[in-house]
N, C-alpha and C positions, 0 to 999 in steps of 0.2 A: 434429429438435428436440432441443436441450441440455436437460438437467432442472439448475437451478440451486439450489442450497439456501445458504442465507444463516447464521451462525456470526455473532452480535453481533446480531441483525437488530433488536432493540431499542433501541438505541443512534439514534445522529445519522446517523452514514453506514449503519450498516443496512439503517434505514428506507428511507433513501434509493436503496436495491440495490433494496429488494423491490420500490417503486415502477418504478425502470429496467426490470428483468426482468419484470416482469408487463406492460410497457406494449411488450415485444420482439416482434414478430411470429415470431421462430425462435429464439426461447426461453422455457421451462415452468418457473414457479415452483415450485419441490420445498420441501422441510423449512425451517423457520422453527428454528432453535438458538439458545436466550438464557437459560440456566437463571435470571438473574435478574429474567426478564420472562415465564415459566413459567405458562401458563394464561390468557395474555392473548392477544388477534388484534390481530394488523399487515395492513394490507389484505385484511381480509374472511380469514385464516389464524389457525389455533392455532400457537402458540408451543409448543414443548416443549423440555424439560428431557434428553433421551433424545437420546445422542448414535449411539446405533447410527439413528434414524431418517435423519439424513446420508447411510447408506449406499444410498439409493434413486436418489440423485443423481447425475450425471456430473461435475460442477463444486459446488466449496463456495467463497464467499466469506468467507473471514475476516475481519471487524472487528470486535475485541475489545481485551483488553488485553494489556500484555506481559508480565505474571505469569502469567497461562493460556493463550496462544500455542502454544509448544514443545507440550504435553501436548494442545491439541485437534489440532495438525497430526498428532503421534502415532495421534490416531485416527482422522483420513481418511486417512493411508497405509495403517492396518491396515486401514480397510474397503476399500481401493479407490478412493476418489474424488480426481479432481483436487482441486487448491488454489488459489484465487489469494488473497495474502495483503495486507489493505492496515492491517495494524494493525503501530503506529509503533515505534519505537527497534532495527532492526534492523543494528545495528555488524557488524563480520567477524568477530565469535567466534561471537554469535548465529546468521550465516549460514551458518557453519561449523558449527554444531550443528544448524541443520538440515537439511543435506548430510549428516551422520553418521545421521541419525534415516531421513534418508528412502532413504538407497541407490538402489538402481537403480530407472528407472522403466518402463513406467509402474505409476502415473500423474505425474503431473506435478506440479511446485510454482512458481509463478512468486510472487516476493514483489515488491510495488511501493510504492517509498518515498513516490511519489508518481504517483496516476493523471490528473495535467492533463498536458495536451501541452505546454500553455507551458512549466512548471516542468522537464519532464522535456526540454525543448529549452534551458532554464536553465542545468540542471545540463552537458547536451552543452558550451555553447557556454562555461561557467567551465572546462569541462579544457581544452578547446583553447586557450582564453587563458591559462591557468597557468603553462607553461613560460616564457612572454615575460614575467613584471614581479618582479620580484623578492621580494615578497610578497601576502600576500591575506590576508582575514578574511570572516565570512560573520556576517552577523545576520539574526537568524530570530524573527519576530513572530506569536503565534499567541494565540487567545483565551484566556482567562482559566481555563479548565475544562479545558485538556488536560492530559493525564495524566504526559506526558514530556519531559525539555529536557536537552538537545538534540532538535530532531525528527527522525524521520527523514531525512525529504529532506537537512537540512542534514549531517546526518551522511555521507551518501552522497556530498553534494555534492563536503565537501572530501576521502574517500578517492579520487574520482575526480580530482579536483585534485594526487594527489600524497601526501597524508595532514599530519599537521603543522600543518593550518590552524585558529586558532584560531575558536572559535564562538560567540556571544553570542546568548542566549537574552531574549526578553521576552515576557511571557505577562501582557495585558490584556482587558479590557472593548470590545467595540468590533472588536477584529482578526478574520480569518477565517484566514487561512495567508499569509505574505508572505516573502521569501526576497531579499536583498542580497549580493551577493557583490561587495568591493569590492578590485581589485588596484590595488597602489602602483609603480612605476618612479623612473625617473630623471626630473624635471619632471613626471610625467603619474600621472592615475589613472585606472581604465574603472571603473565601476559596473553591473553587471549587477543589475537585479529584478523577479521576476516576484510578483503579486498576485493570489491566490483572493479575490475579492468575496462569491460566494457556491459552495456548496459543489456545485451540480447540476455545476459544471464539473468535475468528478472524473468522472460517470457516462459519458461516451462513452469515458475509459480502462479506468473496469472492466467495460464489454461486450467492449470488444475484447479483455481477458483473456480474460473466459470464452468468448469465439468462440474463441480462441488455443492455450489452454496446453495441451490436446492433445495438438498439434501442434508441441511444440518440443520442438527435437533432444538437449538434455539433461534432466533430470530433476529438477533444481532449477535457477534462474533466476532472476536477480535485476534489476528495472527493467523499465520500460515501453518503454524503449526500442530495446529486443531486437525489437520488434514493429515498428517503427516505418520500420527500414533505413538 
């Protein structure tokens, strides 16, 4: 049995962990961390503020912000416990600070720009078309309340593309996460997009973390699709 403990858990995706893992038949809901939801319960759990409680855990879910990120990863490497990270705007200097912070493992860091399968077969299937059209752009539509723009994913999208690629952010009323990737050629254009509708389709990516990051062969790791083959 994995003991999971949640880092955001008050938040939108959060919640939405705590509900995943507690409904896992081979996974145990550990520590609730949200110091700005501090003395409150999330499914039948106290919330606390007290980051050494984490360390009970085998696995932490991350989703928070990107201003206090680096410094909670900080402290599940010092306590021990796995990471899986899905909180947004992780560029390659970001990732590269967390490769410096976290050094050898275990335990482990897996950070996922994006936990839908779709999106993370998205992004797959925009690098391999990248080399063949002479340019690309990528427009990324996401609600109105997100925190950061460019998003993740998109940001991943186009280093995986090659880097270079411009990005167009819209952040509305109405959107859940939606991702375009549009290459131009000679005559022709392909259009790649994938659409989150609603957000429970993220939850079968971040079990298969926490079943996962364990067990992968380096120590920090980045995408979902490491998992995937």
């Amino acid at each position: 049995m994995i003991t999971v403990a949640v880092s955001g858990a008050g938040g939108r995706m959060g919640r939405l962990v705590v509900e995943a893992v507690a409904a896992a038949d081979d996974l145990e809901l550990g520590p609730l961390f949200d110091p700005g939801h501090a003395g409150t319960t999330i499914g039948g759990r106290s919330v606390t503020a007290d980051a050494e409680a984490v360390g009970d855990a085998d696995v932490v879910v991350e989703f928070t912000r990107p201003d206090v990120v680096i410094a909670n990863l900080a402290e599940w490497r010092r306590l021990g416990v796995n990471a899986v990270v899905g909180t947004s705007g992780f560029d390659a200097p970001r990732v590269l600070a967390v490769e410096e912070l976290w050094g050898s493992g275990p335990p482990n860091c897996l950070v996922v720009p994006n936990f839908s399968i779709g999106a993370v077969l998205m992004m797959r299937f925009a690098a391999d078309a990248a080399p063949h059209f002479a340019g690309a752009e990528i427009i990324e539509l996401h609600h109105a309340t997100k925190v950061d723009a460019p998003s993740g994913t998109s940001i991943a999208t186009a280093e995986r593309m090659g880097g270079g690629i411009p990005i167009h952010s819209v952040r509305l009323p109405g959107l859940v996460a939606h991702h375009e990737v549009i290459l131009g050629g000679v005559g022709e254009t392909l259009t790649i997009r994938h659409d989150t509708t609603d957000r429970s389709s993220f939850m079968p990516g971040v079990l298969l973390a926490v079943r996962s990051v364990a067990d992968l062969a380096n120590p920090v790791t980045v995408g979902l699709d490491a998992l995937l083959g």
